[in-house]
C-alpha positions in Angstrom: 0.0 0.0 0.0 1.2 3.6 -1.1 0.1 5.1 2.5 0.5 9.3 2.5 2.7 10.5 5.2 1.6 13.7 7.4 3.7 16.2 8.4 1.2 17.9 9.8 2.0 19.2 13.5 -1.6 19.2 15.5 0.5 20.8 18.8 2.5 23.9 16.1 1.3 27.0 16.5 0.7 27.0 12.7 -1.6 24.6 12.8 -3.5 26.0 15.9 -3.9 29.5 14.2 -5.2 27.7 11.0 -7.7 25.5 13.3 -9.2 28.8 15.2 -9.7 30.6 12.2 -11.4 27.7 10.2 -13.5 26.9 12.9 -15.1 31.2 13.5 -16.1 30.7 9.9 -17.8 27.6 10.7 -19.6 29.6 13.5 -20.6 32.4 11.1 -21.6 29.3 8.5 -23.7 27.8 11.5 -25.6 30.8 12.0 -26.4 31.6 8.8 -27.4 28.0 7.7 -30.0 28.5 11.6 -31.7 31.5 8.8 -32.9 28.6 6.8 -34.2 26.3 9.9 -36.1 29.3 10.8 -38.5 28.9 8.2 -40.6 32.4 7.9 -39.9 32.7 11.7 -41.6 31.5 14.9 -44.9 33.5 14.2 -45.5 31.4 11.1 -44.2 28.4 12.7 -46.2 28.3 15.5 -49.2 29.1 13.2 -48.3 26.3 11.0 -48.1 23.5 14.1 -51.4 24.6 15.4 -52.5 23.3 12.4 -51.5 20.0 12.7 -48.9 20.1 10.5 -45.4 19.0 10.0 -42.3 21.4 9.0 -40.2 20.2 6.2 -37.5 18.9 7.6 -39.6 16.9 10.1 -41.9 15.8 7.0 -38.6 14.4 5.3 -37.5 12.8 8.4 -40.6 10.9 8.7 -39.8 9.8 4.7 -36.5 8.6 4.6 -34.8 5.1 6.1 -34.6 5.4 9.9 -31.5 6.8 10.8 -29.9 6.6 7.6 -28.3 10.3 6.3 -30.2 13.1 4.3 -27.9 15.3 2.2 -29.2 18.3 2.2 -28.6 20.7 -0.7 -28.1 24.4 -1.1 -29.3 25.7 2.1 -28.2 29.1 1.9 -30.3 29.4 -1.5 -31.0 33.1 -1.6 -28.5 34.3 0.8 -28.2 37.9 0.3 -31.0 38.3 -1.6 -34.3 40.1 -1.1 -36.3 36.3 -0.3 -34.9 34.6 3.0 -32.5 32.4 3.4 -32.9 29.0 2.0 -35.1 29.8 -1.0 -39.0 28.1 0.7 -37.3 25.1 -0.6 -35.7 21.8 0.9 -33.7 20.0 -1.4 -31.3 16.8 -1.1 -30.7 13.0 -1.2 -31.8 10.6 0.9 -32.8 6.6 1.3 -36.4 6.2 1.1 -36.4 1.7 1.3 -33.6 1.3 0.5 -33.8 3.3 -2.7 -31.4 6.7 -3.1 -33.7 9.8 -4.0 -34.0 13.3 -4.5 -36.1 14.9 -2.2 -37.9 18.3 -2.2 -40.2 19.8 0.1 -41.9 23.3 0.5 -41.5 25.5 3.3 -44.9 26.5 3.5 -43.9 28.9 6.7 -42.3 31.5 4.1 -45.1 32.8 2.6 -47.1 30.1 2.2 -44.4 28.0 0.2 -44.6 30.4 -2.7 -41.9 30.1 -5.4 -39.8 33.3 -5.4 -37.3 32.9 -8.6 -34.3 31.1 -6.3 -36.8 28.7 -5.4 -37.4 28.3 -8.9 -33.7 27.6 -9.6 -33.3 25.5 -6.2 -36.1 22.9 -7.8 -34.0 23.0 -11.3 -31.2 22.0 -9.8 -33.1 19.5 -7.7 -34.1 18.0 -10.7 -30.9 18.0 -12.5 -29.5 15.8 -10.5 -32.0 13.2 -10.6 -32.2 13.6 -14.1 -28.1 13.2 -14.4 -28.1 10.6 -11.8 -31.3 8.0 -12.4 -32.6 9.2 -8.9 -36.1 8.8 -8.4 -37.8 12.4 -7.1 -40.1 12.7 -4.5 -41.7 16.2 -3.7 -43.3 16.7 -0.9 -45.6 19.6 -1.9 -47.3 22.9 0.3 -47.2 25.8 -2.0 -49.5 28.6 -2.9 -47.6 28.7 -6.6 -45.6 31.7 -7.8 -44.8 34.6 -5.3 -47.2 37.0 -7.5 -44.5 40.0 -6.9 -41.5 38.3 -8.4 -43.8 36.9 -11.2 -42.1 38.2 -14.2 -38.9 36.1 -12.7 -40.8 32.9 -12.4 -43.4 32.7 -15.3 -41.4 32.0 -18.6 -38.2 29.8 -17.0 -40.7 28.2 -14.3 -41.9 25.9 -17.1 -38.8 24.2 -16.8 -40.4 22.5 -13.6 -43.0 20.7 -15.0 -40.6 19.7 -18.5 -38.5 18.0 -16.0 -41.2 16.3 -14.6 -42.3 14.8 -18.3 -38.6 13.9 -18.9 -37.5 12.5 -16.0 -40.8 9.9 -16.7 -39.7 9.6 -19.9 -35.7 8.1 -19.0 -37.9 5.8 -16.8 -36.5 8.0 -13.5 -40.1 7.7 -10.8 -41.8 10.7 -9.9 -43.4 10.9 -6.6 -45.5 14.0 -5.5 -47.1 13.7 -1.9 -49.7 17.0 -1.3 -50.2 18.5 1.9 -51.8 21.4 1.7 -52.2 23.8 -1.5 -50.9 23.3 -4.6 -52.4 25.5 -6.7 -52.5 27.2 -10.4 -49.0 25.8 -11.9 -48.4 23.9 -8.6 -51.2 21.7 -9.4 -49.2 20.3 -12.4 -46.8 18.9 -10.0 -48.8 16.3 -8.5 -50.9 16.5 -12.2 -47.6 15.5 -14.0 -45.9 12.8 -11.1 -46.0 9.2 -12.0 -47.6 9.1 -8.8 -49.6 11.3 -6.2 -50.3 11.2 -3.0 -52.8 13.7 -1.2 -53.8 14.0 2.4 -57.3 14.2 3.4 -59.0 18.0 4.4 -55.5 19.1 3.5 -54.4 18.8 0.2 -56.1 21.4 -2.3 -55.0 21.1 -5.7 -56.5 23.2 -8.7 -55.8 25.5 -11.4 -57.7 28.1 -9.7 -59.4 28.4 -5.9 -62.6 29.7 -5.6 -62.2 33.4 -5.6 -60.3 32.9 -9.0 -63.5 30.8 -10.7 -65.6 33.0 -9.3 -64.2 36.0 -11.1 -63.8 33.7 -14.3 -67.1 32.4 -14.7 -69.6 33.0 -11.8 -69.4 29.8 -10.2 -69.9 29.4 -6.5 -67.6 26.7 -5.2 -65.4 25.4 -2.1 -62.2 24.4 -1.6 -62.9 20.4 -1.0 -65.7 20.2 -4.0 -62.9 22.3 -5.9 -60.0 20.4 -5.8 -59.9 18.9 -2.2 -58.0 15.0 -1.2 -61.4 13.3 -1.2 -63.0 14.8 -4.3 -59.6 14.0 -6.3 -58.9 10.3 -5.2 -62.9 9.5 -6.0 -63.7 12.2 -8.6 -61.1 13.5 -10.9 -59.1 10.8 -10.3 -56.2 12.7 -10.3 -55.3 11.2 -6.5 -53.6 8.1 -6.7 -53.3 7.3 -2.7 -55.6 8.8 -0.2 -53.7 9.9 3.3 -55.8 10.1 6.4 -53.1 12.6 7.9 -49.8 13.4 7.1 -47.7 10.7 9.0 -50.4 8.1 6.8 -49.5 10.3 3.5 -45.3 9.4 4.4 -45.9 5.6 5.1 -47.8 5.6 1.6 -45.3 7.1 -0.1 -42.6 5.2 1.4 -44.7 2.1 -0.3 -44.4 3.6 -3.5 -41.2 3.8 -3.8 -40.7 0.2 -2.3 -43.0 -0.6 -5.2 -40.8 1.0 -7.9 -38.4 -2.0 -7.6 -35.7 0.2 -8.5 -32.4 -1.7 -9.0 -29.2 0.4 -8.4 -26.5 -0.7 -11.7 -23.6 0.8 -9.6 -22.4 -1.0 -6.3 -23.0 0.4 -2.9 -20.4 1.8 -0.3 -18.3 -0.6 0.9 -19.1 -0.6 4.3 -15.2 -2.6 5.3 -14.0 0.3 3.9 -10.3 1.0 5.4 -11.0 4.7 7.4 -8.1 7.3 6.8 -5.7 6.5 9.2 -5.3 10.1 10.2 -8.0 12.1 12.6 -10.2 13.6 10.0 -10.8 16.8 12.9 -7.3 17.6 12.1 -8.5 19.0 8.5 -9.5 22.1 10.5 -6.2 22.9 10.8 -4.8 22.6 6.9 -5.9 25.6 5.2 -4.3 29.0 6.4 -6.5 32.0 6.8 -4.5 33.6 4.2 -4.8 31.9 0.9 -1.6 33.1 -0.3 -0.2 31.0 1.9 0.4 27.7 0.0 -1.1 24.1 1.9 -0.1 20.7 1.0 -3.3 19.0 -0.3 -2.1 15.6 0.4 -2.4 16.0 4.2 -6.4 16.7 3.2 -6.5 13.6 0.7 -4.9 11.8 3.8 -7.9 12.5 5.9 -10.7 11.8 3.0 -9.2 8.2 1.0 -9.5 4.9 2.0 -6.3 3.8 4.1 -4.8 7.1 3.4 -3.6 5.3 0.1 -3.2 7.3 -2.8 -1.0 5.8 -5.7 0.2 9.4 -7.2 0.7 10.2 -10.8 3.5 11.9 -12.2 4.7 13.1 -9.0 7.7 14.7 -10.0 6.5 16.5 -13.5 4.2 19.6 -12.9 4.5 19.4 -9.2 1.8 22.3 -8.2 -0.6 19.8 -9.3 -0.8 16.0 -7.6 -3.0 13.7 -9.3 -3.2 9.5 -8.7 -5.8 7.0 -8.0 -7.3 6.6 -4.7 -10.6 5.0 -3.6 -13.6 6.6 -1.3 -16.3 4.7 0.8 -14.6 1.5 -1.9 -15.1 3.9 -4.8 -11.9 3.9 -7.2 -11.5 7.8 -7.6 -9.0 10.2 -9.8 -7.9 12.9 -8.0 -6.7 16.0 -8.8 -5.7 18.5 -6.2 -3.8 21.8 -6.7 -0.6 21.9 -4.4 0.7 25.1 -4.8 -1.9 27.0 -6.3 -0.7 28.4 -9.9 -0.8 25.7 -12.5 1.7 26.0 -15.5 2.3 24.5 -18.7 3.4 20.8 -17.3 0.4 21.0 -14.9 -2.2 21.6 -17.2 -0.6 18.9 -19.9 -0.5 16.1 -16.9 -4.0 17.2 -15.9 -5.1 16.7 -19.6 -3.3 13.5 -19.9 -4.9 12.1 -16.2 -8.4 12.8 -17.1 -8.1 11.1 -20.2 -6.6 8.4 -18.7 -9.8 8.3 -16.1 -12.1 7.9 -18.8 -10.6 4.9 -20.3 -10.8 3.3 -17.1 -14.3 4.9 -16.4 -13.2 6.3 -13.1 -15.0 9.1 -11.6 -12.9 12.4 -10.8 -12.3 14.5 -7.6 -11.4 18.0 -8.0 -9.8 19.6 -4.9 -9.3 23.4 -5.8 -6.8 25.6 -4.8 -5.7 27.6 -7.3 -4.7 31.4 -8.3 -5.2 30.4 -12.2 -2.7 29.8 -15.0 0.9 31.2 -15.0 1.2 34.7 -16.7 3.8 36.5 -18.0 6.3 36.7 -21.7 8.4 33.3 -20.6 5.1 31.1 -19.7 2.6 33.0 -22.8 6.1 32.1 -25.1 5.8 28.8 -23.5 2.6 27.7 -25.1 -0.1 28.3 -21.7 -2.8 28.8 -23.2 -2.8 26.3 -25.6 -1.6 23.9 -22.7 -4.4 25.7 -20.5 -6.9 25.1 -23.1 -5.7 21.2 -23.7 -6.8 20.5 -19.8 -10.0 22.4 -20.1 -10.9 20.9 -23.4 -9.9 17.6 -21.3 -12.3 18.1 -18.6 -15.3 19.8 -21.1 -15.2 16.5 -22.7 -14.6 14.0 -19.8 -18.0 11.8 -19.6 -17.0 10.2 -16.3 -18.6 11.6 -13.0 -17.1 15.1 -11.7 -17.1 16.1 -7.9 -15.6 19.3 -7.1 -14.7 20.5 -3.8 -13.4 24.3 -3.3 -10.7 24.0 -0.4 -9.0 27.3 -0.8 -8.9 29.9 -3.9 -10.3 28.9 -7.2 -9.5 31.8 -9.0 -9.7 33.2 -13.2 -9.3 30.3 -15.4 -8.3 27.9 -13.3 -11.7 27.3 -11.8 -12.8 26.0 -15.3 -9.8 23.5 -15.5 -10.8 22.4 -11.9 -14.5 21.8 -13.3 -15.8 24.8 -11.8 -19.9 25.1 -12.0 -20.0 25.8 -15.6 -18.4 22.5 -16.4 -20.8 20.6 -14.6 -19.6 18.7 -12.1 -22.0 15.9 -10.5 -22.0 17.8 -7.5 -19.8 20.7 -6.3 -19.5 21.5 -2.7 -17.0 24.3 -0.7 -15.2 24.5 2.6 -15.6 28.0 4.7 -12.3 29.2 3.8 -12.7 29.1 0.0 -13.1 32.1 -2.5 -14.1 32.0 -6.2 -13.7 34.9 -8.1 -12.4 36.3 -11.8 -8.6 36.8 -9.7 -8.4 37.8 -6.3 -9.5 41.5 -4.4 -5.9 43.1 -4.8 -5.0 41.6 -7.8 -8.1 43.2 -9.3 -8.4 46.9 -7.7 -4.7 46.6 -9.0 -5.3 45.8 -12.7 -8.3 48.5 -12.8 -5.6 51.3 -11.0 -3.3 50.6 -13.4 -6.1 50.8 -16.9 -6.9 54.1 -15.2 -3.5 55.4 -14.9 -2.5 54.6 -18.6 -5.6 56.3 -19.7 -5.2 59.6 -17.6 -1.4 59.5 -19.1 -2.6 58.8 -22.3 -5.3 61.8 -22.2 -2.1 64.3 -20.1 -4.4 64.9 -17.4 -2.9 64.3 -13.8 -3.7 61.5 -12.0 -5.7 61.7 -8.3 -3.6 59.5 -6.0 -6.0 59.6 -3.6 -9.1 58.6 -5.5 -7.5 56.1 -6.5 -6.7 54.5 -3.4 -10.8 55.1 -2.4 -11.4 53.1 -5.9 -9.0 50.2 -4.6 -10.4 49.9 -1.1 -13.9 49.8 -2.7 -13.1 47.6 -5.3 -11.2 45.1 -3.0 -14.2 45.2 -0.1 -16.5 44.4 -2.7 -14.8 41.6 -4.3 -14.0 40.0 -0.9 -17.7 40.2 -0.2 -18.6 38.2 -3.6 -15.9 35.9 -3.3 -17.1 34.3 -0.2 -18.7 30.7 0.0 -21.8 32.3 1.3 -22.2 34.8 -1.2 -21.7 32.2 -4.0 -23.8 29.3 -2.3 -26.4 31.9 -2.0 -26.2 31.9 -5.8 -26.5 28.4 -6.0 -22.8 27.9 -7.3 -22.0 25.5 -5.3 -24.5 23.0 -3.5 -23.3 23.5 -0.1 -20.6 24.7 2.0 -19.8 21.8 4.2 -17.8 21.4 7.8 -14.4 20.2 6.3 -14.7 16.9 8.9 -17.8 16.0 6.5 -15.7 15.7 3.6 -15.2 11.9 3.2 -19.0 11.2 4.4 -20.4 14.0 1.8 -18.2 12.4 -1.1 -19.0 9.1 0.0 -22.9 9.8 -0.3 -22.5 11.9 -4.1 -20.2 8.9 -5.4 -23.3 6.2 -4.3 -26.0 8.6 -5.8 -23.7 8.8 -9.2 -23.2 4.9 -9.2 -27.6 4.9 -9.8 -26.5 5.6 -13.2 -24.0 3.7 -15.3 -20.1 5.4 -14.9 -18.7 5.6 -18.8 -15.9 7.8 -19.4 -15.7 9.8 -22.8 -14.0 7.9 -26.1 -13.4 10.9 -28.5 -12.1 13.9 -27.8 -11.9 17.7 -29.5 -8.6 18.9 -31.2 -6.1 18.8 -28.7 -3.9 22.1 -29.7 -0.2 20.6 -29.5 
């Protein structure tokens, strides 16, 4: 066995200044993920249990395999926007019988589980990844449709929802819509389009339009139940396939469902005599220096995440700022690619290019562990052929077919996000660690290049330049760019699916690499011109 070595020093003070500042962002991260287990706040809580109801998460809780993991996904959704924090949505993966699905489920404490346009793009992604993955969806439904205000946002892409729901039946993926309360106008073509429905007695209200609505359209006097009630749709309409006495009934029937689907998993499932890392996996706290310019070894985290600590490198002395070699997760073989010191040059990106490729012939899924500034500039390395080498990786990763999973560790900066399979390449999921920051190039870097554009141009024009403008410009510029390069700020935006404890690493992977393996693993054949 190829076991890593540590060098790592739990008692240096390096080490104790890296842990202390990793874990006040996880304190910040705890209270802002609290925002989204708020709900709309304890009025409309407490309103909501005096109903009889179930929140959410307690509503999933009652859904999924005793004691078996949920995953949740995106819960900062809409952090720093105008809607609260989480989006009205819960979204993630969990075991329902046995059977890995995606899971959603309205908050119907935030106004009435209304679809404001992140919830809108919370559900996409929800349904992206059972689309990508063969995961059978379950939503568990409470929404009074679109957030009228925010309309013009939701209308035209909202459509989207209800495609999915029509192409996920179509790949043969289940579709599972359980109705507690309204579900009304376009929300009605949840349940309407689901391979199966499930709607709880005096609860569940699903039509195109409620009462006040028909009355305005055609005069009819109606009410709720006769309208579109549990009772009316499971005997009537037909459009109930199960009919729930209460919500706890509505769970156990759903549960059956799925039982019912006889879905067979083509992939294999953890191994559960996995070897653990042999190194304490609380000692990735103390890795990543508060200052990203300060370089990390990213073995010591592979260490802490791979089976036995065994990781068979490759190429380990040719473009050193990037390791890459063959490790296995939870008993999943995995590529891994993991920037060491941050700027990746000509050999790094040609080793990449080569190890990705080699991944896909051996239909190995691929772990991305980002830490890097970008690509090398300057007249030796742009003489040198970098951007034709920088292209080759990215080409390499645009056309890998094989799963991605990214994980944002430190910096992922300019173009060097995209070689690391940043969001817009698609990875199978993509999660980030409190101390990372995505951005075009970092805060200084950036104030610096726009000082310097204005300074040429005031030269250029003779006019005298205002030193001390531009040192207000640079401290604005740089606050700002801090401000959007932080996890938060980008996992409010739904780049990322979560920022995640670095301890959870191994179990987070571990869970993503046994939802990809519900779909076959085939790496790519053909590839674009590689420029040489």
């Amino acid at each position: 066995m190829t076991v890593l070595p540590t060098r790592l020093d739990p008692a240096g003070a390096d080490y104790a200044e890296h842990r202390a500042a990793m874990l006040g962002k996880l304190a910040d991260l705890d209270a802002e993920h609290a925002k989204a287990l708020a709900g709309g706040g304890p009025k409309y809580v407490e309103r909501h249990r005096k109903r009889g109801k179930l929140l959410p998460r307690e509503r999933i809780e009652l859904l999924i395999d005793q004691d078996s993991p949920f995953l949740e996904l995106s819960p900062l959704a809409a952090w720093g926007s105008d809607y609260p924090v989480g989006a009205a949505l819960v979204t993630g993966i969990g075991v329902i019988e046995g059977v890995e699905c995606v899971i959603t489920a309205n908050d119907p404490t935030v106004r009435g589980g209304a679809s404001n346009p992140w919830t809108l793009r919370k559900a996409l992604r929800a349904n992206e990844i059972a689309l990508t993955n063969r995961l059978p969806l379950v939503n568990l439904v409470e929404s009074g449709g679109a957030d009228l205000p925010s309309q013009k946002e939701i209308f035209i892409p909202g459509g989207a929802l209800f495609r999915d729901l029509t192409c996920l039946s179509a790949a043969g993926i289940p579709t599972v819509a359980v109705v507690f309360g309204n579900s009304t106008a376009g929300g009605a073509y949840v349940p309407g389009m689901s391979d199966h429905t499930v709607m709880v007695k005096e609860r569940a209200k699903v039509f195109l339009g409620g009462p006040p609505l028909v009355k305005m359209a055609t005069g009819e006097e109606s009410d709720d139940e006769s309208l579109g009630g549990a009772e009316m749709h499971a005997r009537t309409s037909g459009l109930a396939d199960h009919f729930a006495v209460d919500e706890p009934d509505a769970l156990r029937l759903a549960r059956r469902v799925v039982a019912r689907l006889d879905h067979r998993k083509p992939g294999p499932d953890p191994d559960v005599n996995a070897e653990p890392p042999k190194y304490d996996e609380d000692e990735l706290l103390g890795i990543v220096p508060g200052d990203l310019k300060v370089p990390f070894d990213p073995r010591e985290v592979i260490a802490r995440i791979v089976d036995g600590s065994d990781f068979d490198e490759f190429k380990p002395l040719y473009g050193a700022s990037l390791a890459t070699g063959w490790a296995r997760l939870h008993g999943y073989p995995v590529g891994i690619l993991a920037n060491a010191q941050g700027v990746l040059f000509n050999e790094e990106s040609q080793k990449a290019a080569q190890f990705i490729q080699l991944a896909n012939q051996r239909d190995i899924p691929l772990l991305f562990l980002h830490n890097t500034t970008g690509y090398m500039v300057g007249k030796d390395y742009e003489q040198g052929g970098i951007i034709k080498h920088g292209a080759m990786m990215i080409n390499a990763v645009a056309n890998s077919r094989v799963p991605h999973l990214s994980v944002l560790m430190g910096a992922s900066y300019g173009a060097g996000h995209y070689g690391m399979c940043g969001r817009a390449y698609e990875p199978r999921f993509l999660f980030a660690w409190p101390s990372a920051k995505s951005a075009v190039m970092g805060p200084q870097q950036l104030a610096g290049v726009l000082s310097i554009v204005a300074r040429q141009s005031a030269a250029a024009k003779g006019q005298p330049y205002d030193e001390d403008a531009d040192a207000a410009i640079r401290a604005m510029v740089e606050q700002q760019i801090e401000a959007e390069s932080l996890p938060v700020f980008l996992s409010g935006r739904l780049y990322d699916d979560g920022v995640i404890d670095p301890r959870d690493t191994r179990t987070v992977l571990g869970l993503c690499l046994s939802a990809i393996h519900n779909a076959p693993v085939e790496g790519a054949r053909g590839y674009g011109v590689f420029r040489m």
